[in-house]
KEKE-3310 file (N, C-alpha, C; in steps of 0.2 Angstrom, whole numbers, plus 5000, padded with zeros to 4 digits):
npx = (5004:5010:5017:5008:5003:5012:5014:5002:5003:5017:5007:4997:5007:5013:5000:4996:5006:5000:4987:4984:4982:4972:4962:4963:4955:4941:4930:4926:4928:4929:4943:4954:4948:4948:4963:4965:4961:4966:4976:4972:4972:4985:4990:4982:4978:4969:4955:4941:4924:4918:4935:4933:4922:4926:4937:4933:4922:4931:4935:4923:4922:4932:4931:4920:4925:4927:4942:4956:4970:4965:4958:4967:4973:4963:4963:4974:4973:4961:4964:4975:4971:4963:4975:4974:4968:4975:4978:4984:4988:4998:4998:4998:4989:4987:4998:4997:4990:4999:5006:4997:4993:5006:5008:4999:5000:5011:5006:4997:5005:5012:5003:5000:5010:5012:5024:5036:5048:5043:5034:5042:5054:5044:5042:5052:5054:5044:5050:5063:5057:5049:5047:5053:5047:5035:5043:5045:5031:5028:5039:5035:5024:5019:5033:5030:5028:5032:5020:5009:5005:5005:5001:5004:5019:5024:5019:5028:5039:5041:5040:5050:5061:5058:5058:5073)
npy = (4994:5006:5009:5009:5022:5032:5029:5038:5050:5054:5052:5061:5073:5073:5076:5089:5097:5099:5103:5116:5120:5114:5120:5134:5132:5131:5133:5122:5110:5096:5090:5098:5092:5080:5077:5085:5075:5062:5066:5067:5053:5047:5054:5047:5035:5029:5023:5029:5031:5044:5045:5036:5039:5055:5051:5045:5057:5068:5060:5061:5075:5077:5070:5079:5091:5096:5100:5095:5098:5100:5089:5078:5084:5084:5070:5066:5068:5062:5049:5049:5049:5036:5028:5023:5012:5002:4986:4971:4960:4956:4962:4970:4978:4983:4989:5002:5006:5013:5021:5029:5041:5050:5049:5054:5069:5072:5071:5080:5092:5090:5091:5106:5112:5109:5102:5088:5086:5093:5087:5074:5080:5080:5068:5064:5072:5065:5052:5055:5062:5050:5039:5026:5017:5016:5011:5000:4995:4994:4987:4973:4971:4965:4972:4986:4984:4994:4996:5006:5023:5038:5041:5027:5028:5037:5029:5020:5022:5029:5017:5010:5019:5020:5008:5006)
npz = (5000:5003:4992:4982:4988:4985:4971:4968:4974:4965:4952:4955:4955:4940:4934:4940:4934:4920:4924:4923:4910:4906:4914:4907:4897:4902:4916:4924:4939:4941:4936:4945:4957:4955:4958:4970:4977:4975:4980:4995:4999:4994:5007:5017:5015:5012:5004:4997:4992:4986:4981:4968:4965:4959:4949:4942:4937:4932:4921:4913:4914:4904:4890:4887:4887:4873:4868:4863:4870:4882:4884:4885:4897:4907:4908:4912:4925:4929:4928:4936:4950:4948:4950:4966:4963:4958:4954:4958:4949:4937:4921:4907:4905:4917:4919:4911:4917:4929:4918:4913:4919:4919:4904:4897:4903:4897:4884:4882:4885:4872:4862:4865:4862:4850:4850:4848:4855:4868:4874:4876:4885:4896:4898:4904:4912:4924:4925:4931:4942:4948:4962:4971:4972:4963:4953:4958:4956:4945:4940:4943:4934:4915:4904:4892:4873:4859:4852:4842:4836:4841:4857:4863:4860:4871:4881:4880:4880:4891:4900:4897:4902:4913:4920:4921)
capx = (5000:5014:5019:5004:5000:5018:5013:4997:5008:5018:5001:4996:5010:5011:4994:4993:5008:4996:4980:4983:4980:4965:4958:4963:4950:4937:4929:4925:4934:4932:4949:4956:4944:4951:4969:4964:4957:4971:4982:4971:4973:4992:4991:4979:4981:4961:4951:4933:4919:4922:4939:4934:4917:4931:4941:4925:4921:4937:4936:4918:4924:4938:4926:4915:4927:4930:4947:4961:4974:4963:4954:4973:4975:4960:4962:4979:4969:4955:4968:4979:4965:4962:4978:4972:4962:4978:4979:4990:4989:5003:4996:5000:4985:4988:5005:4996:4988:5004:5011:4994:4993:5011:5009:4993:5002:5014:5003:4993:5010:5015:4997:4999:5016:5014:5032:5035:5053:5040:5031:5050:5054:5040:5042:5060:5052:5041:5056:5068:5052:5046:5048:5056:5039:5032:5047:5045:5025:5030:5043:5029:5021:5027:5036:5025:5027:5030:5013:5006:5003:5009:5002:5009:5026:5025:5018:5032:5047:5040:5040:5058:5063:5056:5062:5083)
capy = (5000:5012:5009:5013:5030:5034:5030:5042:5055:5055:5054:5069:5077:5074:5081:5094:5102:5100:5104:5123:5121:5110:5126:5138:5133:5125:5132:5113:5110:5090:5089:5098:5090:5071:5076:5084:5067:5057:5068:5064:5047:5048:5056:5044:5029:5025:5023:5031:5029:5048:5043:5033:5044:5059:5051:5047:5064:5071:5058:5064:5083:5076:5072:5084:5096:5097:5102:5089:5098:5101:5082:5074:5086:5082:5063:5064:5070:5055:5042:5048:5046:5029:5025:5018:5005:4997:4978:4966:4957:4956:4962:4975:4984:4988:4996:5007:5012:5017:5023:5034:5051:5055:5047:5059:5074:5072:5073:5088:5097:5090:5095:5112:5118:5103:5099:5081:5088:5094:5081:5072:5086:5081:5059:5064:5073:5059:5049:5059:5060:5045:5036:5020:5013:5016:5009:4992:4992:4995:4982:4969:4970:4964:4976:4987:4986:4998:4998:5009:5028:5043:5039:5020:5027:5039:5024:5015:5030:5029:5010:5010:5025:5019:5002:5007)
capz = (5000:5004:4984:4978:4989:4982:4963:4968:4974:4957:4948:4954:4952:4935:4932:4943:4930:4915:4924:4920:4902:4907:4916:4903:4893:4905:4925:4926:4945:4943:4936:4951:4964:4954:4959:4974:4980:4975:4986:5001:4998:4997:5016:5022:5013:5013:4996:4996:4986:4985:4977:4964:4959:4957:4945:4932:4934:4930:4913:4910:4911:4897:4887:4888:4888:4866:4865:4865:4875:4890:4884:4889:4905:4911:4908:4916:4933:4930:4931:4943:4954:4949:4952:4970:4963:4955:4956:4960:4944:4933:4916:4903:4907:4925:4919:4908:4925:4932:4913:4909:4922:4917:4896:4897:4904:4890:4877:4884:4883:4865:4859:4866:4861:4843:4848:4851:4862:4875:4878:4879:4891:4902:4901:4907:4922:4927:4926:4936:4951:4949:4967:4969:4975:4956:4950:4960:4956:4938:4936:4944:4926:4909:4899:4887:4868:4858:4850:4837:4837:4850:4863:4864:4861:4873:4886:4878:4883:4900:4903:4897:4907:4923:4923:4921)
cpx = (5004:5016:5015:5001:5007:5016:5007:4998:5010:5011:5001:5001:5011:5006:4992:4998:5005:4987:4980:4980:4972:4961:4959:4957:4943:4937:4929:4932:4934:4938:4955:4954:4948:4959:4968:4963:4962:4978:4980:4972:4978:4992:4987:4979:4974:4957:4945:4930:4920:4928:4937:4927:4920:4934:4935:4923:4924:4936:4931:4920:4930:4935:4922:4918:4929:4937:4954:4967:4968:4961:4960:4976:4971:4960:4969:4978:4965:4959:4973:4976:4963:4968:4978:4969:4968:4978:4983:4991:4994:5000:4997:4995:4985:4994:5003:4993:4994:5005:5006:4994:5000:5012:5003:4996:5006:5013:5000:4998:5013:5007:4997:5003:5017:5021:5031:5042:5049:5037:5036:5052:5049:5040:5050:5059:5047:5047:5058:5061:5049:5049:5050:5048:5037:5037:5046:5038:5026:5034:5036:5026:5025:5027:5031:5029:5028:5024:5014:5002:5008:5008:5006:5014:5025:5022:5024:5040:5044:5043:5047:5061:5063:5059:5067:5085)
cpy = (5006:5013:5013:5019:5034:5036:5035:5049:5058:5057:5061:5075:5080:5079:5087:5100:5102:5105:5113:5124:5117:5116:5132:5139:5129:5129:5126:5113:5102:5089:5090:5093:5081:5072:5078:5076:5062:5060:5065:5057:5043:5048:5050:5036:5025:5029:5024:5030:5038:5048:5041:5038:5053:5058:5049:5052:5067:5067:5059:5070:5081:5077:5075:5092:5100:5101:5100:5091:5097:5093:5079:5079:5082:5073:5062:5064:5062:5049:5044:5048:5040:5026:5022:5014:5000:4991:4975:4961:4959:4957:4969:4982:4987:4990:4999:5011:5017:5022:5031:5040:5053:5055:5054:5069:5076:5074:5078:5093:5098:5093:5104:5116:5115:5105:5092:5083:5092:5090:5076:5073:5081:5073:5060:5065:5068:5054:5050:5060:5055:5040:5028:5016:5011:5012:5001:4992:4991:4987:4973:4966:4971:4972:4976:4986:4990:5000:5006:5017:5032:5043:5033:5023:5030:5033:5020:5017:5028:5023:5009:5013:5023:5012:5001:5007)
cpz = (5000:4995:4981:4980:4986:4974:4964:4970:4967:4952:4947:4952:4944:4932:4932:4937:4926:4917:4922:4914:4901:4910:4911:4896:4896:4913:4928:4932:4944:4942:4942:4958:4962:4961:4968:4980:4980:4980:4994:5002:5000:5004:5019:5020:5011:5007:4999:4992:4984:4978:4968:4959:4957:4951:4939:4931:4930:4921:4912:4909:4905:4892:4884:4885:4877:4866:4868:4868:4882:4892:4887:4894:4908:4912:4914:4923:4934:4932:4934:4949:4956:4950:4958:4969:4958:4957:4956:4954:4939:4926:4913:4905:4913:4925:4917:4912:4928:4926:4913:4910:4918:4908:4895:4896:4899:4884:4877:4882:4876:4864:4859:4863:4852:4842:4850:4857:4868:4879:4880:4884:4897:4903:4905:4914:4923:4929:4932:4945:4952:4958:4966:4972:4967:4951:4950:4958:4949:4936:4939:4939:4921:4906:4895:4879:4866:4855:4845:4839:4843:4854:4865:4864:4867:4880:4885:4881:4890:4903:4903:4899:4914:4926:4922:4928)
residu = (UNK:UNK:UNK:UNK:UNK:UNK:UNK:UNK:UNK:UNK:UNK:UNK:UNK:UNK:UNK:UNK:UNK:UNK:UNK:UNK:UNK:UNK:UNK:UNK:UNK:UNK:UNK:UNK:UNK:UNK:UNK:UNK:UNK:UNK:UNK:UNK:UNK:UNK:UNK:UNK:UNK:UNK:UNK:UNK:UNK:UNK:UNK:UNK:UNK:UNK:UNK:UNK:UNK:UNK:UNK:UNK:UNK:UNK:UNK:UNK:UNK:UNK:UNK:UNK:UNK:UNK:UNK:UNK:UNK:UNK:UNK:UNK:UNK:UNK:UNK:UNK:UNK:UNK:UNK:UNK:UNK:UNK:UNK:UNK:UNK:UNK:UNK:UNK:UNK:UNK:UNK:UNK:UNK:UNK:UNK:UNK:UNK:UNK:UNK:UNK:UNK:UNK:UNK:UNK:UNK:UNK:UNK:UNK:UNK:UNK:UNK:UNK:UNK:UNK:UNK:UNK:UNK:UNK:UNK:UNK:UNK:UNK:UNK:UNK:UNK:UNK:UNK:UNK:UNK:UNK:UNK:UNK:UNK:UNK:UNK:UNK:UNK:UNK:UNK:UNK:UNK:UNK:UNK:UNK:UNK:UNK:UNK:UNK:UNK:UNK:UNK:UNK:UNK:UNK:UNK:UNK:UNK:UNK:UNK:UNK:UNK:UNK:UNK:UNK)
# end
């Protein structure tokens, strides 16, 4: 549990540096109130039903929100959130849980500056704060693929990045 109040930490970290551009075009506070929520969680270590109807908000305001930087802000909040409901299971998809808040955050900053060296920039800092806790929930599950398109790579740079 201490691992994954850690990776929920980073989440939000991650997020919280995109969530500006998420608000710039958008009052909607779910995004804030997701990260918000997964920081209490961090401190206290105790998952609410709260928690988890935050972070669907947070991907509903995505949605909703029509305009694909704020859409991959706000998602990077949704699922830093859910990052407390990760599972013990060893499978590609519960690393995408760790990989997604800060692969998210990435692409909210390539979309906004349409450089792909910003969104570089920003897997590198993930990296570089990532906690040895995310490290170890991370190495748990198999290694991603590179898969198809820019997000896959960009989940695909993290997963190689995090597990050195």
């Amino acid at each position: 549990d201490d691992d994954r109040r850690a990776l929920g930490r980073w989440a939000a970290g991650c997020a919280m540096r995109v969530l500006p551009l998420f608000e710039a075009t958008s009052d909607d506070v779910r995004p804030r109130e997701a990260i918000e929520g997964i920081r209490l969680y961090a401190r206290t270590g105790k998952r609410t039903a709260m928690l988890r109807s935050v972070a669907w908000a947070a991907l509903a305001a995505a949605r909703e929100v029509g305009d694909p930087v704020a859409e991959a802000a706000a998602r990077a909040a949704g699922l830093a959130a859910a990052t407390a409901y990760i599972h013990a299971l060893a499978d590609v998809n519960q690393a995408k849980h760790i990989l997604a808040p800060p692969a998210y955050a990435a692409h909210a900053r390539e979309l906004a500056a349409s450089d792909a060296i910003v969104a570089n920039r920003e897997i590198r800092w993930a990296i570089r704060h990532a906690p040895p806790g995310v490290r170890r929930l991370l190495c748990q599950m198999p290694a991603r693929g590179a898969g198809r398109g820019r997000f896959a790579a960009l989940l695909y740079q993290l997963d190689v990045g995090l597990r050195r």
